[in-house]
C-alpha positions in Angstrom: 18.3 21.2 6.2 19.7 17.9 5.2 17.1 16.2 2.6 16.0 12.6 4.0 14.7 9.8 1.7 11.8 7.2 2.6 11.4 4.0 1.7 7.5 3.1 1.8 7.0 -1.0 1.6 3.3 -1.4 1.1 1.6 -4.5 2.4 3.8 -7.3 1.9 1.6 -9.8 3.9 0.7 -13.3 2.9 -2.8 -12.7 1.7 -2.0 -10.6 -0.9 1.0 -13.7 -1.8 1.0 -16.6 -3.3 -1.5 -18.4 -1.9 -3.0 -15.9 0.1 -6.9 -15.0 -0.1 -6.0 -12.0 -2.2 -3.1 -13.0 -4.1 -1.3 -10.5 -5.9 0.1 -12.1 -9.2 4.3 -11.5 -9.1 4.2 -10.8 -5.6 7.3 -13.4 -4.5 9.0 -11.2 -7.5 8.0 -8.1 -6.2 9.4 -9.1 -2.7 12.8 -10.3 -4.4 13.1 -6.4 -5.7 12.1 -5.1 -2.4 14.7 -6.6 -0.7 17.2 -6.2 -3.4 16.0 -2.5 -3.4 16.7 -2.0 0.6 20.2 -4.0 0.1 21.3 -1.8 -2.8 20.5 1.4 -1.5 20.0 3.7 1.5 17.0 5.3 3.1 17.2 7.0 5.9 13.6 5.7 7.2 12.1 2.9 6.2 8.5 2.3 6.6 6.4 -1.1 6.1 2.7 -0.9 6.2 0.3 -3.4 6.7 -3.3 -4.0 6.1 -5.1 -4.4 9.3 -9.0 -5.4 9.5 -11.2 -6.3 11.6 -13.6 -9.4 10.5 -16.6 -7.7 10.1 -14.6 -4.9 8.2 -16.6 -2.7 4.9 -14.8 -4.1 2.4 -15.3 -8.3 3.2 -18.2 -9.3 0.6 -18.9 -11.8 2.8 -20.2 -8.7 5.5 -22.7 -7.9 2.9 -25.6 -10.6 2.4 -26.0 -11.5 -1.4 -23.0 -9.9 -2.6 -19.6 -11.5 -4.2 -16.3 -10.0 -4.1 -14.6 -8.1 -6.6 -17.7 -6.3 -7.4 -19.0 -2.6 -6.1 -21.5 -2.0 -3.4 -23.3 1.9 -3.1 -23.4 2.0 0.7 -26.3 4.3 2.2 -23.6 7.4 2.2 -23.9 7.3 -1.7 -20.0 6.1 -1.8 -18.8 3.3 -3.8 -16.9 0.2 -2.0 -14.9 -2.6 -3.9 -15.8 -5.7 -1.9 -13.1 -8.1 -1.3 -12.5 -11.4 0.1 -11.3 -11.9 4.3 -8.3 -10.8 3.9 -5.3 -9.4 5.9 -7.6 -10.3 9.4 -6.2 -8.6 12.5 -4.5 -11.7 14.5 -4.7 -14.1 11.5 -1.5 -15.1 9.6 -2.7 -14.4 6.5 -2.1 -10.3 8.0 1.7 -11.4 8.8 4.3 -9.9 6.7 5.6 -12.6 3.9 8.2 -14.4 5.8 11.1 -13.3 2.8 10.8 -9.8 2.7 13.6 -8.3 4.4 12.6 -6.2 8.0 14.7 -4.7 10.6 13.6 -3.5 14.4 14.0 0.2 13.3 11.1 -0.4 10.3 8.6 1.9 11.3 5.2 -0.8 11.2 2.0 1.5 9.9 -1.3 -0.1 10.1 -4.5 0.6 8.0 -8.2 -0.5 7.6 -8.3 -0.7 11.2 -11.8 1.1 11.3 -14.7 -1.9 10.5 -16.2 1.3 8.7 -13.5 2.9 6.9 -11.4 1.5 3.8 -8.4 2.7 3.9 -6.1 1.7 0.6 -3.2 4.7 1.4 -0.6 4.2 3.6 -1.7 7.7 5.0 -5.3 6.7 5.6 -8.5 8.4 4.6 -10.9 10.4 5.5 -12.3 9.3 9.2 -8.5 7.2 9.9 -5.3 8.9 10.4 -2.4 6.5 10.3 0.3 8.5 11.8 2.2 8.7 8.9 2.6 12.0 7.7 3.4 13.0 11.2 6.0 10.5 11.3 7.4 11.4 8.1 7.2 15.2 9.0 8.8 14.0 12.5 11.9 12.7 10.5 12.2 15.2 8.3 12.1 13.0 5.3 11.6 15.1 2.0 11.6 12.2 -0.8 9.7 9.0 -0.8 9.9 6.0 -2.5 7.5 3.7 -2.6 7.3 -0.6 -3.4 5.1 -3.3 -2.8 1.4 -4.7 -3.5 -0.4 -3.5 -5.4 0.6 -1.1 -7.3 -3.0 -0.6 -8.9 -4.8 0.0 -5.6 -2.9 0.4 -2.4 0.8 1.7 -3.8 -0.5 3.8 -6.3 -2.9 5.3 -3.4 -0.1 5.7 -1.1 2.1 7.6 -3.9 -0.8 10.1 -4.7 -0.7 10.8 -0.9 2.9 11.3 -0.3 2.5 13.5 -3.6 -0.6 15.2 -2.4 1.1 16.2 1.0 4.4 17.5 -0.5 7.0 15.2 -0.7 8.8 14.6 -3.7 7.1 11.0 -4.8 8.9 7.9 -6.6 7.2 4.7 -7.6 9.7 1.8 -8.1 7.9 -0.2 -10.7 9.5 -3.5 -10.2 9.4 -3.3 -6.8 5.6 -4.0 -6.9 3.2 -6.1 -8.6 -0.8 -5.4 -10.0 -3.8 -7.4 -9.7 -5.0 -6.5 -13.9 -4.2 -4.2 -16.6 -7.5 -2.4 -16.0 -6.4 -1.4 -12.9 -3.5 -0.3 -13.7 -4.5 1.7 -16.5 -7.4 3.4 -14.3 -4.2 3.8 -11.5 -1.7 5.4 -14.5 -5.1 8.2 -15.5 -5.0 9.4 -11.3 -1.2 9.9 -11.4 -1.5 12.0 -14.9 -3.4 15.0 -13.1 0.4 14.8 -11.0 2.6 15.4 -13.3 6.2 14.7 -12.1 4.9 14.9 -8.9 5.1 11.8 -9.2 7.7 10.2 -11.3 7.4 6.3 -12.2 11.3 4.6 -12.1 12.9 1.6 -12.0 15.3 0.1 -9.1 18.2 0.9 -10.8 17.2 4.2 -11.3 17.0 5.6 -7.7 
């Protein structure tokens, strides 16, 4: 069987850019690299997901009387949810992809955060949303994925412990994203450790 590579772009919309509600810090670099990354190199799928709520979605501080985002709520299930600002709003532009990253009509478009009641960071979903991803990717026989975008500290680094968890031989391209604090990042780097090289950490010009 012939071994086929993925590229995974991870939410490159205009929230999480400059300017956005959610701005990622490094994100018009991060889209530069993307692009550079898709022109220099070829994947046999290509995959873009996207951020997809619903206003009164979990996660919009805003949704939960008296509370502020970037802090933690315990919901009555006993899980913990990071509160955010609106962001990536279904039929707002703010959920648009950022008008310079690079797209063609044979990206396959995967949408997340859907459910009002589930938070879904992974490109693969979570428990309670299936994303069709891993079928998609098990549809196309893709073995290796690579994997770019925002933020590397939440919804990248999610995505990657997916792909890894599910089989397939898992590559983050570092400059290829950006990350909201190094406190995330280092909390991100401790979940991929219990990996190993699973999931390897590279550079652009190393793919």
């Amino acid at each position: 069987m012939v071994e086929k590579t993925a590229l995974i772009i991870v939410d490159i919309q205009n929230d999480f850019c400059e300017g956005g509600s959610l701005a990622v810090p490094d994100s018009l670099k991060a889209i530069h690299q993307v692009n550079q990354i898709r022109q220099n190199n070829h994947f046999d799928i290509v995959v873009v997901t996207k951020d997809y709520h619903p206003a009164n979605h979990i996660s919009f501080a805003a949704n939960h009387p008296g509370e502020k985002p970037f802090t933690n709520l315990i919901l009555p299930n006993g899980k913990v949810q990071e509160l955010w600002p609106h962001h990536c709003v279904q039929g707002t532009t703010g959920a648009d992809l950022h008008k310079d990253l690079v797209t063609l009509p044979s990206d396959k478009i995967i949408l997340k955060g859907q459910d009002a009641n589930i938070d879904s960071y992974s490109g693969f979903g979570s428990e309670g949303e299936n994303t069709g991803l891993l079928q998609y990717l098990k549809e196309q026989q893709v073995s290796t994925v690579y994997c770019a975008g925002l933020a590397y500290d939440f919804c990248v680094g999610s995505t990657a412990i997916d792909s890894a968890k599910n089989g397939f031989k898992t590559y983050i391209v570092e400059d290829g994203t950006g990350s909201i604090s190094e406190e995330t990042v280092k909390n991100m780097n401790k979940r991929f450790e219990e990996f190993g090289d699973k999931i390897v950490k590279i550079n652009s010009d190393q793919i």
